[in-house]
MMTF fields as JSON, N, C-alpha, C and O atoms, coordinates in Angstrom:
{
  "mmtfVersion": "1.0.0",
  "mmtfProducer": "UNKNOWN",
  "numBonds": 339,
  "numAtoms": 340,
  "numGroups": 85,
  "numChains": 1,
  "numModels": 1,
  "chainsPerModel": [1],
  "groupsPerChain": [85],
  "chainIdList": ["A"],
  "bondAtomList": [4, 2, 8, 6, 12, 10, 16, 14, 20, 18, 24, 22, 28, 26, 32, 30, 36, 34, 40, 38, 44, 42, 48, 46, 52, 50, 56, 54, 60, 58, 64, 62, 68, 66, 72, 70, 76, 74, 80, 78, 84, 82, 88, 86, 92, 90, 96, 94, 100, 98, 104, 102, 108, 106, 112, 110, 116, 114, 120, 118, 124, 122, 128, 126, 132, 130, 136, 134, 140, 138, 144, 142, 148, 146, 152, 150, 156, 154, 160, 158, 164, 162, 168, 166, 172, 170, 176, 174, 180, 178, 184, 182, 188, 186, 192, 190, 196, 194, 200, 198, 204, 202, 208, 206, 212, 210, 216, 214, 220, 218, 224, 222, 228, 226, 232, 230, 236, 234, 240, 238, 244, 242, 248, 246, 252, 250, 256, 254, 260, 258, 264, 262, 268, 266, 272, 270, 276, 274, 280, 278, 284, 282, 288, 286, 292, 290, 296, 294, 300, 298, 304, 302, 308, 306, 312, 310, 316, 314, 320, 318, 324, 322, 328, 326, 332, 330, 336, 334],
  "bondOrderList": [1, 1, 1, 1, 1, 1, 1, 1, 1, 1, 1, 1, 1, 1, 1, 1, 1, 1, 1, 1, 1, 1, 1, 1, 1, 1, 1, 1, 1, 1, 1, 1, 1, 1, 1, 1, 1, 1, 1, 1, 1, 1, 1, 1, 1, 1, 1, 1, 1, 1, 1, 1, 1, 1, 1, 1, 1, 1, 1, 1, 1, 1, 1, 1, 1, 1, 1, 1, 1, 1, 1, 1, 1, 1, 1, 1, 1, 1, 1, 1, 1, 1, 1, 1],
  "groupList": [{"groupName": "UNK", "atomNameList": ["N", "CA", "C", "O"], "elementList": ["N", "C", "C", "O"], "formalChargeList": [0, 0, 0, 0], "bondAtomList": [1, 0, 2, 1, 3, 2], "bondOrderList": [1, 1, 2], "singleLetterCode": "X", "chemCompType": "L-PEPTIDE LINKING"}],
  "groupTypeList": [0, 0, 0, 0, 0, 0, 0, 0, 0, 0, 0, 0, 0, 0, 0, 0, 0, 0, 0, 0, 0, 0, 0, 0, 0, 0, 0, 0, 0, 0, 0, 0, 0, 0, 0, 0, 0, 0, 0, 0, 0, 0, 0, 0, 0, 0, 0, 0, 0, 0, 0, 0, 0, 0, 0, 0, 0, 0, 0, 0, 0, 0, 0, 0, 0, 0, 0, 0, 0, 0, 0, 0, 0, 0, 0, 0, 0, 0, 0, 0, 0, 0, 0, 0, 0],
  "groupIdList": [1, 2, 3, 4, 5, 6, 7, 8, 9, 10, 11, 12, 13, 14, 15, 16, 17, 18, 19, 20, 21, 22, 23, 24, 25, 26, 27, 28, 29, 30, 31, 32, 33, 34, 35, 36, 37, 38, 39, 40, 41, 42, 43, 44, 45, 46, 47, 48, 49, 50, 51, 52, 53, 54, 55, 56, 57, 58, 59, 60, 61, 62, 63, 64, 65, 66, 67, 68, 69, 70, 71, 72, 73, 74, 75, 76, 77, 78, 79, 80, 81, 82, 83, 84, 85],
  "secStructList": [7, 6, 6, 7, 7, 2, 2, 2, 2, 2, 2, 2, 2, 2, 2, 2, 2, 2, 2, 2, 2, 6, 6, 7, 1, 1, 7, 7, 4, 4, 4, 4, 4, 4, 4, 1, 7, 2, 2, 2, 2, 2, 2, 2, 2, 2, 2, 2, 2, 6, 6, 6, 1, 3, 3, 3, 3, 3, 3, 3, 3, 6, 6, 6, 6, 3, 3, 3, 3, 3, 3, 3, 3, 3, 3, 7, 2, 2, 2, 2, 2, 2, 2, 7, 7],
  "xCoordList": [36.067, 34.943, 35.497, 35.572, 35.801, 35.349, 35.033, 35.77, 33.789, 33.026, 32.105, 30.902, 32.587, 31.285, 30.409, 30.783, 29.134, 27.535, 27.216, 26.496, 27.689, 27.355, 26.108, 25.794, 25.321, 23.684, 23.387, 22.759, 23.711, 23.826, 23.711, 22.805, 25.415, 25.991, 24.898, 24.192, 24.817, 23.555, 22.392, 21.912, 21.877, 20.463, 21.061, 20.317, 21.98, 22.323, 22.849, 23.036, 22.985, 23.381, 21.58, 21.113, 21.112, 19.827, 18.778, 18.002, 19.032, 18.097, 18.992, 18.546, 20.235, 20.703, 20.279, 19.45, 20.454, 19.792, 18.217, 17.783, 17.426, 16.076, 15.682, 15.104, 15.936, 16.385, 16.506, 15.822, 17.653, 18.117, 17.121, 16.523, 16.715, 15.719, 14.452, 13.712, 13.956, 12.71, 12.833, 11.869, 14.218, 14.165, 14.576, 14.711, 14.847, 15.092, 16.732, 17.602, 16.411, 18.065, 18.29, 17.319, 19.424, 20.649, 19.895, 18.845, 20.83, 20.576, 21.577, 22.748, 21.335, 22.598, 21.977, 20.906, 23.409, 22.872, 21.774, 21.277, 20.81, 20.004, 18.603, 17.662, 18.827, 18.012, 18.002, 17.012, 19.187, 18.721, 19.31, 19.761, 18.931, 18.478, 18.2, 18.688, 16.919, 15.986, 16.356, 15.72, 17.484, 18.524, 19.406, 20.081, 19.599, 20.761, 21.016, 20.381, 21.547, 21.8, 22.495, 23.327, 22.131, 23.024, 24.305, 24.987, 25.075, 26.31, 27.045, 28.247, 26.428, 26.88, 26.656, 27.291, 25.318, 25.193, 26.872, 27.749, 26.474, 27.71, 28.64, 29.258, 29.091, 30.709, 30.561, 31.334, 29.575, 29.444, 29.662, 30.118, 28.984, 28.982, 30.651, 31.372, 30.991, 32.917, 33.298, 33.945, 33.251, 33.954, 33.404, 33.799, 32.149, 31.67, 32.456, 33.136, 32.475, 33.409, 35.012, 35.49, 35.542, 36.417, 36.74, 37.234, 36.057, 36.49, 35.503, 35.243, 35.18, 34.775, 33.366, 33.067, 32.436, 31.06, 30.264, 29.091, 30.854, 29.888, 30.646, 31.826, 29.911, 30.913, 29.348, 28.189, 30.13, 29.687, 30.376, 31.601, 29.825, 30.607, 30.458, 29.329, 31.272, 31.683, 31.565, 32.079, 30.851, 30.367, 31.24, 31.465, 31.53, 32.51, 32.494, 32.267, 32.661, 32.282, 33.1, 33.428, 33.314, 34.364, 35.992, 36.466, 36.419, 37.874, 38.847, 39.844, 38.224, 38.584, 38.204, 38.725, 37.309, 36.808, 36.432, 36.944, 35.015, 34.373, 33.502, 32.875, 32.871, 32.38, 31.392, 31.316, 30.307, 29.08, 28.04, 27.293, 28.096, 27.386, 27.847, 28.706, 27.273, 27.618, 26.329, 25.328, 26.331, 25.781, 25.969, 27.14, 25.069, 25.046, 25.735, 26.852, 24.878, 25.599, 24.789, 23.607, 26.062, 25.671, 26.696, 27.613, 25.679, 26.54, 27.764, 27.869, 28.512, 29.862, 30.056, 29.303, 30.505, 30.388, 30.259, 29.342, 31.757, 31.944, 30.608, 29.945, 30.106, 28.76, 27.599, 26.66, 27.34, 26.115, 26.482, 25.484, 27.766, 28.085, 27.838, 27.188, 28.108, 28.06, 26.63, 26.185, 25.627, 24.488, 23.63, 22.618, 24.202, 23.289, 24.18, 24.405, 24.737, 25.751, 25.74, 26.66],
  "yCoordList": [40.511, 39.685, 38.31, 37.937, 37.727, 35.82, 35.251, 34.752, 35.249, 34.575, 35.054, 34.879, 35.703, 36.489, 35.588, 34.74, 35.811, 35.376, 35.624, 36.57, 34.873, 35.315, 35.625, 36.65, 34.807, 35.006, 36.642, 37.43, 36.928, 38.101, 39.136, 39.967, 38.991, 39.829, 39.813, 40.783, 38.865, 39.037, 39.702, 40.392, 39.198, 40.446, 41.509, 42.371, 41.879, 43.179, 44.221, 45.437, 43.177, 43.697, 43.774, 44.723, 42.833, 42.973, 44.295, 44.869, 44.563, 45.917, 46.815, 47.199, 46.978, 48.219, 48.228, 49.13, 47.537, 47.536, 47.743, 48.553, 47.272, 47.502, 48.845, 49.407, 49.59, 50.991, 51.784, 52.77, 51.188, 52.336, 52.142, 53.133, 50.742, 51.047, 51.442, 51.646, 51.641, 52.225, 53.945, 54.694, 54.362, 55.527, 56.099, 57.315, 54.812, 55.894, 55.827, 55.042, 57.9, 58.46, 59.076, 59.821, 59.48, 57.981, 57.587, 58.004, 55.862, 54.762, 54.485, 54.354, 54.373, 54.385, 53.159, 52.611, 53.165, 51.385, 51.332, 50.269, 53.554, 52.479, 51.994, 51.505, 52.359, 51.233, 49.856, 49.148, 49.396, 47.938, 47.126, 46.032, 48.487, 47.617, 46.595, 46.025, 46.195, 45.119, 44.115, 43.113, 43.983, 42.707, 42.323, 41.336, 42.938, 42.512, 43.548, 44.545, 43.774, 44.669, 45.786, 45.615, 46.695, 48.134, 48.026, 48.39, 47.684, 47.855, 46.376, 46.449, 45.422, 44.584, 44.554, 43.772, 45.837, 45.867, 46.576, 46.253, 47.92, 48.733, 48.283, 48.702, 47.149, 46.048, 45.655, 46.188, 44.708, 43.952, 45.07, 44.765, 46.362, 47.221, 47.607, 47.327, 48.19, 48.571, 47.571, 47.877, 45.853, 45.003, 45.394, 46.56, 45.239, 45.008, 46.317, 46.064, 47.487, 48.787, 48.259, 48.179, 47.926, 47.101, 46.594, 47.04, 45.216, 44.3, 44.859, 44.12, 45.965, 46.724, 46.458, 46.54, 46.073, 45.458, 46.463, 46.411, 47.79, 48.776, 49.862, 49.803, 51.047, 52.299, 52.949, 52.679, 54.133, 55.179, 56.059, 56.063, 56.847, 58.151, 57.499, 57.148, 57.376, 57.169, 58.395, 59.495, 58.05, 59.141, 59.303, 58.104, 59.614, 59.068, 60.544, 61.744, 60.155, 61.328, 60.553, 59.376, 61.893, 62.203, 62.362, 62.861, 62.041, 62.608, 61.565, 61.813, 60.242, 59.256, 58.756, 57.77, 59.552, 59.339, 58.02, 57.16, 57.838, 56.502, 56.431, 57.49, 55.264, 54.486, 55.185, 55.159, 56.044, 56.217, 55.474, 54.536, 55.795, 55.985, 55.979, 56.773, 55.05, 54.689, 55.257, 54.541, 56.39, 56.877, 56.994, 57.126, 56.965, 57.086, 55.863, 55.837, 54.774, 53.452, 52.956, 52.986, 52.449, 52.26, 50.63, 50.139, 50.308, 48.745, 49.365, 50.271, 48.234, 48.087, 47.427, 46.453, 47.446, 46.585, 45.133, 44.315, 45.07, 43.729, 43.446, 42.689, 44.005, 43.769, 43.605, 43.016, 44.014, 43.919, 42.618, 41.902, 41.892, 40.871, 39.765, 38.794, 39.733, 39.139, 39.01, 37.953, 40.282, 39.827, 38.943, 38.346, 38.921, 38.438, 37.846, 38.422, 36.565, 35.932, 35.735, 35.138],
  "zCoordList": [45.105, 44.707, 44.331, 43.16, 45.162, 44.852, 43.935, 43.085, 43.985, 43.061, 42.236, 42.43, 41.238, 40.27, 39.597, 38.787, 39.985, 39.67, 38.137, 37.817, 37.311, 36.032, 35.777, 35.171, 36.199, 35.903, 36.56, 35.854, 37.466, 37.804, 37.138, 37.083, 36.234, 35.343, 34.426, 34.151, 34.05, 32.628, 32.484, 31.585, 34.035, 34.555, 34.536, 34.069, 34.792, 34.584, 33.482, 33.435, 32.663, 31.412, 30.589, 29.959, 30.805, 30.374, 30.761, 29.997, 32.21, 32.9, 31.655, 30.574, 32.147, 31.312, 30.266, 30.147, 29.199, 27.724, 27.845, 27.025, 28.558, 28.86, 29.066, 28.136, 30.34, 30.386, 29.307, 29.033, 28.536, 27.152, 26.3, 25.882, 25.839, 24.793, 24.943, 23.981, 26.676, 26.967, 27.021, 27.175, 26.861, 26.448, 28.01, 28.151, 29.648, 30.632, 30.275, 29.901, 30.852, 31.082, 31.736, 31.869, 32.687, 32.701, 33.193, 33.681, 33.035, 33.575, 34.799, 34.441, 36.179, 36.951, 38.228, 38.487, 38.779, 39.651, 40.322, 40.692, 40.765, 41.329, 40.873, 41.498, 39.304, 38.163, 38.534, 38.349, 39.113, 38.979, 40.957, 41.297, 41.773, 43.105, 43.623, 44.598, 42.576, 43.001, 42.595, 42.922, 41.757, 41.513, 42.337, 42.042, 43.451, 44.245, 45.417, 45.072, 46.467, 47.785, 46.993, 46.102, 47.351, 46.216, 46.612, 45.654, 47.62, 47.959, 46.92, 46.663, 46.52, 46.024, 44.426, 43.719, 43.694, 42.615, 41.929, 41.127, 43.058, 42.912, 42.598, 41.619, 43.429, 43.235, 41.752, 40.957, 41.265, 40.475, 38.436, 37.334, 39.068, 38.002, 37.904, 36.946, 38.915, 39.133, 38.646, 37.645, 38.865, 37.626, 36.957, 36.934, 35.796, 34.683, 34.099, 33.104, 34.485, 34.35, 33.644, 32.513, 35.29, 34.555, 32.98, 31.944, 33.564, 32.303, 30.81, 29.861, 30.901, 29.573, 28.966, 27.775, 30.168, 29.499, 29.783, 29.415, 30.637, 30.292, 30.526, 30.872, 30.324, 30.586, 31.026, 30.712, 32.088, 32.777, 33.494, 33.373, 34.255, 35.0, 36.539, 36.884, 37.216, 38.453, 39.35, 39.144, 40.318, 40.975, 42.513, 42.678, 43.072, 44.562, 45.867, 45.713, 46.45, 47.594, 48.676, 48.831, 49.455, 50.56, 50.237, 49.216, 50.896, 51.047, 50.297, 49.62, 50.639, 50.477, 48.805, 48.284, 48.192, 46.862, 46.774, 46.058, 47.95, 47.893, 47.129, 47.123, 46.028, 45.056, 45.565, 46.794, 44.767, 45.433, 44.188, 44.465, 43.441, 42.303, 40.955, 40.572, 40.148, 38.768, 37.782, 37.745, 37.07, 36.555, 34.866, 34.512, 33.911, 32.605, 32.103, 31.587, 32.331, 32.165, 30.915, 30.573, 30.346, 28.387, 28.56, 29.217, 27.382, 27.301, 26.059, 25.232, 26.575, 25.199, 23.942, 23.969, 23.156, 22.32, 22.996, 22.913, 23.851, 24.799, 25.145, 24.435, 26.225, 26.801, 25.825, 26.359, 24.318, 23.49, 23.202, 23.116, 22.977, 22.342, 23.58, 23.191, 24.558, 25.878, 26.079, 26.525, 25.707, 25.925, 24.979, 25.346, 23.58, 22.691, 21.649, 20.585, 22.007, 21.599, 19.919, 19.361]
}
């Protein structure tokens, strides 16, 4: 990934928190589709994973243990602070 879309990141930190406090569970990427091509939400969540702005269970299939699915996705401290400065 190039160039990470912060504004992006933020909508996305925002659905997730939205999600949790409306009570849906889990919350997994394809909660937030309609923000972006799923193959590119997916990317964007695997960083946010990463760099510690959210945590969840990684879901992966085939042989190759490909990225399928990011499931039970909770913000982090990092990420509550990132969202609401």
């Amino acid at each position: 990934m190039n160039t990470l879309d912060q504004k992006l990141i933020h909508a996305i930190l925002q659905e997730i928190d939205g999600h949790l406090n409306r009570g849906v569970l889990p919350v997994h990427n394809g909660h937030l589709e309609h923000l972006s091509q799923e193959d590119e939400i997916l990317e964007y969540l695997l960083y946010m994973k990463k760099e510690r702005l959210i945590s969840g269970d990684l879901v992966t299939k085939g042989a190759n243990n490909t990225p399928y699915r990011i499931t039970n996705l909770r913000l982090t401290y990092v990420g509550i602070k990132m969202l609401r400065p």
